[in-house]
C-alpha positions in Angstrom: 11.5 -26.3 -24.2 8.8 -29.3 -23.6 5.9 -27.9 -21.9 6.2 -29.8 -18.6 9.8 -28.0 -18.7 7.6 -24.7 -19.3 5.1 -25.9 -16.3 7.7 -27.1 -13.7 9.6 -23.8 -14.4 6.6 -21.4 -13.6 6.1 -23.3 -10.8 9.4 -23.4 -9.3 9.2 -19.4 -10.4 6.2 -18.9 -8.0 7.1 -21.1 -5.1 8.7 -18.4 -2.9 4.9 -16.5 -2.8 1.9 -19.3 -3.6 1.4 -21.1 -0.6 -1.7 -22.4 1.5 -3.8 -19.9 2.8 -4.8 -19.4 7.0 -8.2 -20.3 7.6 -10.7 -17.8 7.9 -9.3 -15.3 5.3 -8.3 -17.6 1.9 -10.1 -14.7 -0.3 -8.1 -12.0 1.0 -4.5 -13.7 1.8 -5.5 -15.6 -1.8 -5.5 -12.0 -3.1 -2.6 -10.8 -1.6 -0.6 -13.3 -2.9 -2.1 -13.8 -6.6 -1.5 -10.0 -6.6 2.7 -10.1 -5.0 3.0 -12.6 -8.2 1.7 -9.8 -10.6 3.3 -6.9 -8.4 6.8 -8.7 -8.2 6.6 -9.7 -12.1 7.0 -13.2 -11.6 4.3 -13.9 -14.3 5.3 -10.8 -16.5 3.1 -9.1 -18.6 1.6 -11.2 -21.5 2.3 -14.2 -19.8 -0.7 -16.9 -18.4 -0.8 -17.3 -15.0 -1.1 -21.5 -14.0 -4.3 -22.9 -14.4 -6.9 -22.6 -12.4 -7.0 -25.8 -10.6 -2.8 -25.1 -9.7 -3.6 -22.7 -8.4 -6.4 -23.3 -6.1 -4.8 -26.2 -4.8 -1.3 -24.6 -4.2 -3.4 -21.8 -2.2 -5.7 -24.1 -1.0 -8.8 -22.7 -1.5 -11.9 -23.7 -3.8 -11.8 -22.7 -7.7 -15.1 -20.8 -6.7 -13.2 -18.8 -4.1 -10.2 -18.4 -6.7 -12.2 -17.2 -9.5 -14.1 -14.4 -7.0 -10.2 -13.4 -6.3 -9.5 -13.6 -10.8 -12.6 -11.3 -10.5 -11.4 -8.9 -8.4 -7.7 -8.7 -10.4 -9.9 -8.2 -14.0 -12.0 -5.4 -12.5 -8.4 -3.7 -11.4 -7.1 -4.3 -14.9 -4.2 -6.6 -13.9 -5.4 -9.7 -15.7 -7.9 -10.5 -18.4 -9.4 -14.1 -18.8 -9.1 -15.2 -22.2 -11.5 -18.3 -24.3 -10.0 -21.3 -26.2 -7.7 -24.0 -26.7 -4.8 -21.3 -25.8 -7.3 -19.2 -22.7 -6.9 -18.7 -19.6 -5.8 -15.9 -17.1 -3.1 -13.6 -18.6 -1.2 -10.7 -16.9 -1.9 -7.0 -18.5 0.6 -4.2 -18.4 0.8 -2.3 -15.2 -1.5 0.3 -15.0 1.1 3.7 -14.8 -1.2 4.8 -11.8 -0.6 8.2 -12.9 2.9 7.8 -14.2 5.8 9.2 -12.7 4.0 11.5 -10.8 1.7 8.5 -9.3 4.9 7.0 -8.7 6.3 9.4 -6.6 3.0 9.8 -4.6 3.1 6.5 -3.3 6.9 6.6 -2.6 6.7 10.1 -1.0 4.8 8.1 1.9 7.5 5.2 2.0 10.5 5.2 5.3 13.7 4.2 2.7 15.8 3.6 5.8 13.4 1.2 7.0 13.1 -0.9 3.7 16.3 -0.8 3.5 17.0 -2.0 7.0 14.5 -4.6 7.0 15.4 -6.5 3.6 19.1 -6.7 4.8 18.0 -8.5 8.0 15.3 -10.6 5.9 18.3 -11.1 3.4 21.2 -11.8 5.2 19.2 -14.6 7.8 17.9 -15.8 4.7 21.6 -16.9 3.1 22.9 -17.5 6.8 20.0 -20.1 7.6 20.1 -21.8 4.1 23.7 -21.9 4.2 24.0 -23.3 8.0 21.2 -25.9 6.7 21.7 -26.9 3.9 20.2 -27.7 1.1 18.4 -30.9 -0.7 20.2 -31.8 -4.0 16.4 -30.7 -5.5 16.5 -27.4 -3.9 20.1 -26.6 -4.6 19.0 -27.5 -8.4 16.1 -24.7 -7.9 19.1 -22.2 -6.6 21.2 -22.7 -9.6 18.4 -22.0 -11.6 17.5 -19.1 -10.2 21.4 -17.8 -10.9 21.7 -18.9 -14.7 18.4 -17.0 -14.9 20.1 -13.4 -13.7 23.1 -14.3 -16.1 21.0 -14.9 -19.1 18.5 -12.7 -19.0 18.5 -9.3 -21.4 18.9 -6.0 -20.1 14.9 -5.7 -20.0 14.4 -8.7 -17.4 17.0 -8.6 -15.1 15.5 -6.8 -12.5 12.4 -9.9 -12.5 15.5 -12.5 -12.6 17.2 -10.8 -9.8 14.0 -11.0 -7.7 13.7 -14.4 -8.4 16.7 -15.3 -7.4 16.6 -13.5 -4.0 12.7 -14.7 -3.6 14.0 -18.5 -4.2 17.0 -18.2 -1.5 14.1 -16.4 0.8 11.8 -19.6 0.5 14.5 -22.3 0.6 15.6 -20.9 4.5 12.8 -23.1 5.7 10.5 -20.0 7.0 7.0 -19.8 5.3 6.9 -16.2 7.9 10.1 -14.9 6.6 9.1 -15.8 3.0 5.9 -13.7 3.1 7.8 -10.5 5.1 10.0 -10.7 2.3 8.1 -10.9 -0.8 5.9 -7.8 0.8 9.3 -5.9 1.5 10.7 -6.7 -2.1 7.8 -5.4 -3.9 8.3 -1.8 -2.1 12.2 -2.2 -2.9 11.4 -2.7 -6.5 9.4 0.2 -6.6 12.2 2.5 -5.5 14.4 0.8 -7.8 12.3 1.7 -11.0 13.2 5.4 -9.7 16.2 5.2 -10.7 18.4 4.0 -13.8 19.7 0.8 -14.8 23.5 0.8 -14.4 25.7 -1.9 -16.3 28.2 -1.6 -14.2 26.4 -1.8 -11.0 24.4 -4.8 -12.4 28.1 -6.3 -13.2 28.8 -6.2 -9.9 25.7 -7.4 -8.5 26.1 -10.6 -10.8 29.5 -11.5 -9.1 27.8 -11.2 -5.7 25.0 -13.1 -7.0 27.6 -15.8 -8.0 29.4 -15.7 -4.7 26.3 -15.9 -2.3 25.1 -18.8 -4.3 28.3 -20.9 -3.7 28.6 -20.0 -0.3 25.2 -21.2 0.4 26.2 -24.6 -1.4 29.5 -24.9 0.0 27.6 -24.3 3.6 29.8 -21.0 4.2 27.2 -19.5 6.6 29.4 -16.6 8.0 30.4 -15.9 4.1 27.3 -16.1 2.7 25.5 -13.6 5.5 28.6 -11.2 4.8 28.0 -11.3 0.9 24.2 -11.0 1.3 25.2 -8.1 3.7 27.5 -6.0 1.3 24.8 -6.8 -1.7 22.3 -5.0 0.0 24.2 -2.1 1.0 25.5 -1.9 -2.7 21.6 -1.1 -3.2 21.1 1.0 -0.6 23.6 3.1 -1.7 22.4 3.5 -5.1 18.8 4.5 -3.9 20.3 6.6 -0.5 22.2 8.8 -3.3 19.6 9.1 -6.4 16.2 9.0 -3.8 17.4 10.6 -0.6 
């Protein structure tokens, strides 16, 4: 792969969460979104995070107020800024916050139901407004993407390629507000689904809706593609309903 492949492909990967920030607060919404990225996977661990300049300018802020936010994610231990021809801001390993036990502290204060409910309605008016919209040949090519990324990735990364894929349809609706509500709702959803176990045949099944939803939303099938957004998510819901509740 050329590296403007590589570039264009990162980019595209962190579209649905990187955008300008409101005036007033670009340190702290620049934060918040620089740490979604890390939180969600989307630059996974080892990996650089675009350069400094990219990112500024997709956030919209100065490279001084950027690197006080870089600051901020190196004290934390999320990144580490590395010298030379091959530097620059890499991803670190989540910190276990305690391990399972941490885990289960911050979930212990977490309404499931209301996740739940919320990322189907986020969901489901995502594919029903990209569908009844539809899309430019460029962003249909970005949608694609994101599927052949959930088909070909190991056992290890399908979880990141499935958000990405649900991220991307999020951002293509059209609604910068619905975007953020979802990537904020997604990183609490993928924290109750590393509660529980990876199951082939679940994640079978989930591909097949992944590849129906996708071609409704090409073929402009708004009432299909809300009703196959709508069973996928209650396929989840199940899952963490019967091993969380």
């Amino acid at each position: 792969m050329s590296r403007e492949t590589d570039v264009r492909g990162v980019g595209d990967r962190l579209a649905p969460v990187l955008r300008p920030v409101r005036a007033g607060n670009g340190f702290e919404e620049a934060l918040e979104q620089i740490l979604q990225v890390v939180r969600l996977g989307l630059v996974p661990a080892g990996e650089r995070l675009p350069a400094e300049r990219e990112l500024a300018e997709r956030l919209g802020i100065s490279r001084v107020t950027l690197r006080e936010v870089l600051k901020v994610l190196q004290d934390q231990g999320l990144v580490e800024a590395r010298r030379g021809r091959y530097g620059g801001t890499f991803v670190l390993p989540r910190p276990d916050g305690g391990g399972e036990d941490g885990l289960r502290r911050r979930m212990a204060e977490v309404d499931i139901e209301d996740v739940l409910r919320f990322r189907e309605v986020l969901e489901v008016g995502a594919a029903g407004l990209c569908a009844a919209h539809g899309l430019t040949p460029e962003r249909a090519r970005r949608l694609r993407e994101a599927l052949d990324r959930t088909h070909e990735a190991p056992l290890t990364d399908c979880r990141r390629a499935d958000t990405l894929l649900h991220l991307t349809l999020a951002e293509l609706c059209g609604s910068p507000s619905l975007t953020a509500q979802y990537a904020a709702v997604r990183a609490t959803v993928n924290d109750l689904l590393d509660r529980i176990p990876l199951l082939v045949r679940n994640l079978e099944h989930s591909q097949r809706q992944h590849t129906a939803l996708v071609e409704a939303v090409l073929d402009g099938d708004a009432d299909g593609a809300r009703e196959i957004a709508r069973e996928h998510c209650a396929g989840t819901a199940a899952l963490l309903r019967g091993f969380l509740a």
